[in-house]
C-alpha positions as CSV (number, residue, x, y, z in Angstrom):
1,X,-10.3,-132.8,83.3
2,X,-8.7,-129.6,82.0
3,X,-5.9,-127.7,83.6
4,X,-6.2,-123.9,83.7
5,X,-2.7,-122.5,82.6
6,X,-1.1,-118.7,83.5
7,X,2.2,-117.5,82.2
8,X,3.5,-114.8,83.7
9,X,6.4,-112.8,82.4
10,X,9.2,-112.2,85.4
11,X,12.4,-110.1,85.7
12,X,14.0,-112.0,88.7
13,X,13.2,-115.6,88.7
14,X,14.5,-116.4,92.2
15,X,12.3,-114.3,93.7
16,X,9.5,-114.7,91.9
17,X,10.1,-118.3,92.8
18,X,10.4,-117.6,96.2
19,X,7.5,-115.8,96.5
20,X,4.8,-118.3,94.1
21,X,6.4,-121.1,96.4
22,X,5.0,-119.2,99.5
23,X,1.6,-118.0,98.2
24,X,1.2,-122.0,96.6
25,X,2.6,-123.5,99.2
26,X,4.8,-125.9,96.7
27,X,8.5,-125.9,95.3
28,X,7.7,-126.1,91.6
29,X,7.3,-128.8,89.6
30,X,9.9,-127.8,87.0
31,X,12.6,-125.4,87.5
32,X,14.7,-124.3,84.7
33,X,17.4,-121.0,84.6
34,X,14.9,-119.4,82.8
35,X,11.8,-121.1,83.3
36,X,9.6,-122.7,86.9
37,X,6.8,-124.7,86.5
38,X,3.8,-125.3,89.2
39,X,1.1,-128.1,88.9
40,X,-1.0,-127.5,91.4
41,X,-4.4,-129.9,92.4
42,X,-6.1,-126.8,94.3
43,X,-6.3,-124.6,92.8
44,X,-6.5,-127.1,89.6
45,X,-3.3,-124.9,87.4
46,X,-0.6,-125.0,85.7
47,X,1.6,-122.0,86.2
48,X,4.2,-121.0,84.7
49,X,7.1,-118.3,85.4
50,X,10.2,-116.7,82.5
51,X,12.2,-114.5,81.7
52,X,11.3,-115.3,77.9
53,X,8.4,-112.7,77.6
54,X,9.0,-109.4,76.4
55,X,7.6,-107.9,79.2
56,X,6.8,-108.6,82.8
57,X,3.4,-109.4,83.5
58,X,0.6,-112.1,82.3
59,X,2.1,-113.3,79.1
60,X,-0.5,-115.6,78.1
61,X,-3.7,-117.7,79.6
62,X,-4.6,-121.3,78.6
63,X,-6.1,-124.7,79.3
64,X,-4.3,-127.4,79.0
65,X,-6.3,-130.5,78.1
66,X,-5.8,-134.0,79.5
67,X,-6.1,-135.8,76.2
68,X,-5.7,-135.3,72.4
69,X,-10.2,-135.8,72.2
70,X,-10.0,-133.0,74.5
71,X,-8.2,-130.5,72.9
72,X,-10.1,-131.5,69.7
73,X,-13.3,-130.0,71.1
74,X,-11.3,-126.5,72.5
75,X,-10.1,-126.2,69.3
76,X,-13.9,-127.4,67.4
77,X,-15.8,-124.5,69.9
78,X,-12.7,-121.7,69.3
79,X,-13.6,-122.4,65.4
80,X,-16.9,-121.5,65.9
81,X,-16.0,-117.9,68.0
82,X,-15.3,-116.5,65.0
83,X,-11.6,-115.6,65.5
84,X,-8.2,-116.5,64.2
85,X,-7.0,-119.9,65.3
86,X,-3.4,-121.2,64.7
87,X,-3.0,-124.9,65.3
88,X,0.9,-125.8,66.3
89,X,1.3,-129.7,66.5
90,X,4.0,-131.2,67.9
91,X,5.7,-128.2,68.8
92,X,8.6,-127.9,71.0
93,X,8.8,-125.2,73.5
94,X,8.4,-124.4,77.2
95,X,10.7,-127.5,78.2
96,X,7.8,-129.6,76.3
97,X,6.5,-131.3,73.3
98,X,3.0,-130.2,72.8
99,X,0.0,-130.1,70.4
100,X,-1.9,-126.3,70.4
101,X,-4.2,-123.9,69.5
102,X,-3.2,-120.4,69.7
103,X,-5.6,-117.6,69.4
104,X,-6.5,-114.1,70.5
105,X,-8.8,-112.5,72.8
106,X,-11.1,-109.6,71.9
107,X,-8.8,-107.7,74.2
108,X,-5.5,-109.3,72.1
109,X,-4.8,-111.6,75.4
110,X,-3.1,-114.8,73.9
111,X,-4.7,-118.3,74.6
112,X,-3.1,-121.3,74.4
113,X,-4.9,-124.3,74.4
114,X,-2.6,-127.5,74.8
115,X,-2.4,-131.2,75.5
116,X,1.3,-132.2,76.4
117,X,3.1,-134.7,75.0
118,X,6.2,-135.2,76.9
119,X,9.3,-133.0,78.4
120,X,11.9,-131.7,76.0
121,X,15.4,-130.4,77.2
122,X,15.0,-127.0,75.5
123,X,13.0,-124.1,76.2
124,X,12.0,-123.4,72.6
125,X,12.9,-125.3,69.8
126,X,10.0,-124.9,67.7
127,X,10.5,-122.0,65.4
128,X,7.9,-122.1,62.7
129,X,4.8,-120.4,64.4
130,X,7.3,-118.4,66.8
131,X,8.8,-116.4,63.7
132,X,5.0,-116.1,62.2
133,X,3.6,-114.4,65.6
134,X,5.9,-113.4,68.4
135,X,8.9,-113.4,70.3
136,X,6.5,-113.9,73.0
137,X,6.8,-117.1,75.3
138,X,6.6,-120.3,73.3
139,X,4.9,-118.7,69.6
140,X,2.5,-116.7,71.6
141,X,0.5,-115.0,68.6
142,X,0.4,-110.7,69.0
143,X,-2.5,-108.7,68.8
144,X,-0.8,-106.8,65.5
């Protein structure tokens, strides 16, 4: 079953934590200096919170598939939308190791579509796409 995922871009992560704890009614999952993490069963998300993004706000949406077959189809149906798709495998940011699909919106909203792998120590390791698209969090793509 798929995950939906938000990312929203913060400038004081304590209180944003503070506050996402009261309106989920959860400590997060992950909590990082820079970086908090909620899974949540109802509603069925995975939200994140940084300081990464270069602006506050909703950084980027998602869904984050349960298995590799999964995210095969996401990223078999975004092929057919007609728009740019950027496949990142094994990439490490976030605080995980992950296989994606990266595209645009008609509106230039980021989507990620992921299935993670495991948990990595850093936040974003994984260069490569990063440098190509954005400074955005974890090799967002930019509506350029």
């Amino acid at each position: 079953m798929k995950r939906f995922h938000v990312h929203v871009g913060v400038r004081d992560l304590q209180q944003s934590i503070r506050f996402y704890s009261a309106m989920f009614a959860a400590a997060p999952t992950v909590s990082k200096p820079d970086y908090a993490k909620w899974m949540l069963d109802d509603p069925r998300v995975n939200f994140a919170i940084s300081t990464r993004a270069e602006k506050a706000g909703v950084d980027h949406l998602g869904i984050q598939a349960e298995d590799d077959a999964e995210l095969e189809q996401i990223g078999s149906r975004l092929a057919q939308a007609d728009v740019s798709l950027v496949p990142q495998k094994g990439a490490s940011c976030c605080y995980a190791k992950s296989d994606k699909y990266w595209t645009l919106d008609p509106q230039g909203i980021a989507w990620e579509s992921f299935h993670s792998l495991a948990s990595v120590p850093v936040y974003g390791e994984d260069q490569s796409i990063r440098d190509e698209a954005s400074k955005s969090a974890c090799c967002a793509p930019t509506s350029s």
